[in-house]
C-alpha positions in Angstrom: 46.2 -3.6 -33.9 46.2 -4.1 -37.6 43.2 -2.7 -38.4 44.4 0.1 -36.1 47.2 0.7 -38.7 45.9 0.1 -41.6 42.8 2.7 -40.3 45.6 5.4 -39.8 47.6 5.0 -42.5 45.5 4.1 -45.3 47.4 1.5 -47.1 46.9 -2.0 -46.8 50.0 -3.4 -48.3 53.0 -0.7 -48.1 55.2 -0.6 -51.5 58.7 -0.6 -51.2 60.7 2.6 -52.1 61.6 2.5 -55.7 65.1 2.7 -56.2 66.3 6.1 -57.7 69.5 6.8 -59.4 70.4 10.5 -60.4 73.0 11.0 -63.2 74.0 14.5 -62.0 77.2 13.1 -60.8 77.5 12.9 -65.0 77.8 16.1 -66.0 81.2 17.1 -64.7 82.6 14.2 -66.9 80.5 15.0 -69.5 82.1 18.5 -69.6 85.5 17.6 -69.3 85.2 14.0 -72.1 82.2 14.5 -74.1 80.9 17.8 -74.2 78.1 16.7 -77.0 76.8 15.2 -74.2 76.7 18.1 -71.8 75.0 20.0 -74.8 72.5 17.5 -75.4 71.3 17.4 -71.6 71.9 21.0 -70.8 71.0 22.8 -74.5 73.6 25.0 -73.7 77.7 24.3 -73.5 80.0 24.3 -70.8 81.6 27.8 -70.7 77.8 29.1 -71.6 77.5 27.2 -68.2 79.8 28.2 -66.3 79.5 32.0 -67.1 75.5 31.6 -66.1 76.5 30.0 -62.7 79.0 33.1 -62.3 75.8 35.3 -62.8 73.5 33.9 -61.0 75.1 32.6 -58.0 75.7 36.2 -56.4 72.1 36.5 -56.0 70.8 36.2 -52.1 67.8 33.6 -53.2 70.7 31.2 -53.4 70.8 31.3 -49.5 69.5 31.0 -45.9 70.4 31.2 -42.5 68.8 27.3 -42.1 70.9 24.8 -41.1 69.7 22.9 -44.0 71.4 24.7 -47.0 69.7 24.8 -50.2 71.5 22.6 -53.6 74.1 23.8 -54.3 73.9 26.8 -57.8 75.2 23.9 -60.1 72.8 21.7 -59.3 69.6 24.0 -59.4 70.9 25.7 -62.8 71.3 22.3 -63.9 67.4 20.8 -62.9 66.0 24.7 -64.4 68.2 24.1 -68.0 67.2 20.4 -68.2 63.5 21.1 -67.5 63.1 23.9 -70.3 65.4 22.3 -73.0 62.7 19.1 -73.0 59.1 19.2 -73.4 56.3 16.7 -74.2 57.2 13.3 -72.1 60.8 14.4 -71.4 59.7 17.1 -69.4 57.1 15.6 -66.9 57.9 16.5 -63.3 58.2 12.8 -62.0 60.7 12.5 -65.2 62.6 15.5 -64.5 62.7 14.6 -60.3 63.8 11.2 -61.5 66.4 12.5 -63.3 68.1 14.7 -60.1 67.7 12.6 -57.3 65.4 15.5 -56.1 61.8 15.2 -54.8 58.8 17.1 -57.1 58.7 19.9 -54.7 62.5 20.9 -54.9 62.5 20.6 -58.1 59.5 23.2 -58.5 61.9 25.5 -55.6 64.4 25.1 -58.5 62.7 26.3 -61.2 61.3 29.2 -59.3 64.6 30.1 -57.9 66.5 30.2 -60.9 64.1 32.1 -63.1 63.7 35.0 -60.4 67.6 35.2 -61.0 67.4 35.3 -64.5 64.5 37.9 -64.9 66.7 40.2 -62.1 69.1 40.4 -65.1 66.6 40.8 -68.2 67.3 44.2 -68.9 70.8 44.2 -68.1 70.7 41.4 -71.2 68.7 42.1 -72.9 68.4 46.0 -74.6 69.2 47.7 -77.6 69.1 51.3 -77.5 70.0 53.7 -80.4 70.7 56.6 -77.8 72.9 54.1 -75.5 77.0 54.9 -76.3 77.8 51.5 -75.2 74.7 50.1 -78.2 75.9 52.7 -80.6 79.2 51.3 -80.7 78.0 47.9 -80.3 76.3 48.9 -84.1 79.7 50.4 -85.5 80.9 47.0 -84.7 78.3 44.8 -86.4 78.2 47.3 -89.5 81.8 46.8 -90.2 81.0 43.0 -89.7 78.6 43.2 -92.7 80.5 45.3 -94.4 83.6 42.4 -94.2 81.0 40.3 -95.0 79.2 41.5 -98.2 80.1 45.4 -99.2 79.4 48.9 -98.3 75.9 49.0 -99.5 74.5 46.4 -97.1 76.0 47.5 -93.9 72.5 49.3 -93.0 71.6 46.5 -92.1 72.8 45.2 -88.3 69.6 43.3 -86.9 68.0 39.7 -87.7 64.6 39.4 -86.8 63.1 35.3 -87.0 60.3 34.4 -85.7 58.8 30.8 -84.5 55.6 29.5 -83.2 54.8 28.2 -79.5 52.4 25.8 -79.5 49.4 25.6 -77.4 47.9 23.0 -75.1 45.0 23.2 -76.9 42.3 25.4 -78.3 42.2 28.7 -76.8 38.8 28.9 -75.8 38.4 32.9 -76.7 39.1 33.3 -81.0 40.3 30.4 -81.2 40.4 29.9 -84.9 42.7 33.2 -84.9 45.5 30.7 -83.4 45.4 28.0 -86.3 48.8 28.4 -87.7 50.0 27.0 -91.3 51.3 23.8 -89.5 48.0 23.2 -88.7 48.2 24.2 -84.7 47.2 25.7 -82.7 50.1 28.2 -81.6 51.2 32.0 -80.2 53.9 33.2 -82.7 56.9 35.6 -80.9 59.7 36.9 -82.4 63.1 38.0 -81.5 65.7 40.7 -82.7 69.4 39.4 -82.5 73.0 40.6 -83.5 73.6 38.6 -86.3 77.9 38.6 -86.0 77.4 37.4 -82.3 73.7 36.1 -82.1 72.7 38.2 -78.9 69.3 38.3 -78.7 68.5 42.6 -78.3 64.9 41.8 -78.2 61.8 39.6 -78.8 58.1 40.5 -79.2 54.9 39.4 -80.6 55.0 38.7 -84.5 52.4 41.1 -85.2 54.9 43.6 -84.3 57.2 45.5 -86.2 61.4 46.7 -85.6 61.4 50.2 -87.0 61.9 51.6 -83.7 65.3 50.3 -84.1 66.1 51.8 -87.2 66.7 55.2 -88.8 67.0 56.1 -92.3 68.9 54.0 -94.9 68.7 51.5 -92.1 66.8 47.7 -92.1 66.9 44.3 -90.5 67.3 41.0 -92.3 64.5 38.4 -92.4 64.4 35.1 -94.1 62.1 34.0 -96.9 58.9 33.5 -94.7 58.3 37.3 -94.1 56.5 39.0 -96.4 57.9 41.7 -98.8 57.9 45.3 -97.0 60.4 48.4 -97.5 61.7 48.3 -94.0 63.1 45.5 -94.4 65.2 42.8 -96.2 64.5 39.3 -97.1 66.3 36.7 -99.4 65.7 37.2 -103.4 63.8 34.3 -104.3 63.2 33.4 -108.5 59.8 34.0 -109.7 
């Protein structure tokens, strides 16, 4: 009979179930008594929160006609924000399952759930067009910002552009030496185009491209000190 078992099942002396104890139930304090907290977990704050749970939760993904109902919007925004605000060791999947109470499967469900949400409202978000009425004005605003900010002169200028490195696994296998950055990795470098009196991102592409479709004449973005001189834009005066 024993041999029957062990035959069936494989394991010759079962383990006890490790004991798992999620610290969702957390976060609701952590909002309300020590938001740093919240921030720290999350990478975002609580009314950042809150107005992404009011965004996403219309969204049919979120539901099923099963009699077992899916987590609850809180709880799958708050798996998806934990996962991409870690990486290296604080962002393994046994980690991040630990962390939730959740299995490595629903946690994966999560993840993929969310981030179809999200991308439903990428270009509602995300957009800056010169011919839109609603971006036009949004430029009025942000050139009267500068303006308040510096003087008349600068105020053709109402975009930041930054950009930042992603590093890679490793070596890509195809020109690989073509991804050997200054910090001495191996990376992809992106960067994005934001309001600079709000910080809404407009944009983001590869750093190998340029921002002068946004632009018109007597018009520029600002760039800090690591971009190269051009005329299209402007970058901080540096002494010789």
């Amino acid at each position: 009979m024993h041999y029957k078992s062990t035959g069936d099942s494989c394991v010759l002396n079962a383990r006890p179930k490790l004991t798992c104890v999620p610290q969702l139930h957390l976060l609701p304090e952590w909002e309300m008594y020590a938001p740093e907290k919240f921030c720290q977990k999350l990478h975002v704050s609580p009314i950042i929160f809150d107005h992404l749970v009011a965004c996403l939760q219309p969204h049919p993904i979120f539901y099923n006609n099963s009699h077992n109902a899916q987590l609850p919007i809180t709880v799958q925004l708050t798996i998806f924000l934990n996962g991409v605000g870690h990486y290296s060791n604080a962002a393994t999947t046994d980690d991040l399952a630990e962390w939730a109470g959740v299995s490595i499967g629903m946690m994966y469900n999560c993840f993929k759930w969310v981030m179809i949400t999200i991308l439903r409202h990428h270009n509602d978000k995300i957009h800056f067009d010169l011919l839109d009425h609603k971006d036009q004005e949004e430029q009025t605003r942000l050139q009267q910002w500068v303006e308040g900010k510096t003087c008349q002169k600068w105020c053709g200028g109402f975009l930041c552009v930054d950009s930042t490195p992603f590093n890679l696994f490793q070596k890509p296998g195809w020109h690989g030496e073509g991804f050997f950055d200054k910090n001495l990795n191996y990376s992809l470098a992106a960067q994005v185009v934001i309001l600079h009196h709000n910080l809404h991102i407009v944009d983001y592409l590869s750093a190998c491209m340029d921002t002068k479709r946004f632009f018109g004449g007597g018009q520029w973005p600002w760039a800090d000190s690591a971009y190269a001189a051009q005329t299209w834009y402007v970058t901080p005066f540096k002494w010789p």
